[in-house]
C-alpha positions as CSV (number, residue, x, y, z in Angstrom):
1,X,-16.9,-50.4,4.3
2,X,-14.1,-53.1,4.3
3,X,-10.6,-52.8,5.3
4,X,-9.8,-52.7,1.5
5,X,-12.1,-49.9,0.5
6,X,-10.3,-47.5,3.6
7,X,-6.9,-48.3,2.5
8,X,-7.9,-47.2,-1.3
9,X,-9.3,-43.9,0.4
10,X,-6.7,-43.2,2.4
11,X,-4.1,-43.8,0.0
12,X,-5.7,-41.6,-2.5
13,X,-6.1,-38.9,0.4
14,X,-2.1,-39.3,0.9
15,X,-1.6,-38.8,-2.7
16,X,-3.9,-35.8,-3.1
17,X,-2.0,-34.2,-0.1
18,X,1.4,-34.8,-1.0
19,X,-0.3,-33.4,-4.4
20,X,-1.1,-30.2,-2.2
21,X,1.5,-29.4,-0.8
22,X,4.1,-29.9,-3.9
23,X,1.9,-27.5,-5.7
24,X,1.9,-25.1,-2.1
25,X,6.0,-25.4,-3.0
26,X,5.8,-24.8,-6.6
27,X,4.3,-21.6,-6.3
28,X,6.4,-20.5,-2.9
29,X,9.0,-20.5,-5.1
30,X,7.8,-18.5,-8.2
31,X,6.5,-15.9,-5.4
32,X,9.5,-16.0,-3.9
33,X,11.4,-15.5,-7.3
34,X,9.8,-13.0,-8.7
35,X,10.0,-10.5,-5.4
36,X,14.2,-11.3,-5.3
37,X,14.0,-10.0,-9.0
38,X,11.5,-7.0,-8.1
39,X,14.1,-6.2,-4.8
40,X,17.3,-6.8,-7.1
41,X,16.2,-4.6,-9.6
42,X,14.6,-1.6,-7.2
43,X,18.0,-2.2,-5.2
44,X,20.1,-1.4,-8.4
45,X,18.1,1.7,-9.2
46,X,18.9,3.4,-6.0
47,X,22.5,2.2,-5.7
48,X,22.5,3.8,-9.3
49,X,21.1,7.2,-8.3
50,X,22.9,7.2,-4.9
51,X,26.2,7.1,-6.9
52,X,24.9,9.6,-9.0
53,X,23.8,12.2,-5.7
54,X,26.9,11.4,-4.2
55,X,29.4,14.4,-3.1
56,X,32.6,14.8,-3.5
57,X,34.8,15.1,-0.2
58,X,38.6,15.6,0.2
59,X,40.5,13.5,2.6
60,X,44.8,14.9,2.2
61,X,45.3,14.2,-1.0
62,X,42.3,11.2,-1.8
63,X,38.8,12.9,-3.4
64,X,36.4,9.9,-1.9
65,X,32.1,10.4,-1.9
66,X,30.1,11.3,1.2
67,X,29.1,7.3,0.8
68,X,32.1,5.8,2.0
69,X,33.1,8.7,4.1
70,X,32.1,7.3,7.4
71,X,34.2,3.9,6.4
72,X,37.3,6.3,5.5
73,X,36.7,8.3,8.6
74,X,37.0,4.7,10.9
75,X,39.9,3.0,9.1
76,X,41.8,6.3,9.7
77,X,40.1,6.4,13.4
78,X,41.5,2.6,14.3
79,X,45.0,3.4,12.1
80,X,46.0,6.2,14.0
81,X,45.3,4.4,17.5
82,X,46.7,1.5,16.2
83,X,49.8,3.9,15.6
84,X,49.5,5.6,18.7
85,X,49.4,2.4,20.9
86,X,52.3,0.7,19.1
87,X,54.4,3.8,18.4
């Protein structure tokens, strides 16, 4: 085998892995693609019937849902210590 006959082999063997791994990438991506769409969409069903489950709950005179409770029940947590440090 001469030097010439190795270099055409190992150029073809470049070529058919580069070929490899493009296609490897190719389909990643479509894989990849089509499972964000499959999350996205499962993801907006829920947020769709958590909305609907949600209850109602009074805070004074605001009617907020049992989802953002917890976050109403902090910001008054920090606002009144903020007020209570800095009266």
């Amino acid at each position: 085998m001469t030097i010439l006959e190795m270099l055409g082999q190992s150029g073809i063997l470049t070529l058919f892995g580069i070929g490899v791994v493009f296609a490897f990438l190719i389909i990643m991506v479509i894989v990849i693609s089509k499972a964000g769409e499959m999350f996205r969409a499962a993801d907006s069903g829920k947020a769709v019937a958590d909305k609907l489950a949600a209850e109602k709950v009074v805070y004074g005179n605001m009617t907020v849902t049992t989802n953002s409770a917890p976050i109403i029940a902090a910001i008054t947590a920090a606002v009144g210590t903020y007020r209570g440090n800095h009266a």
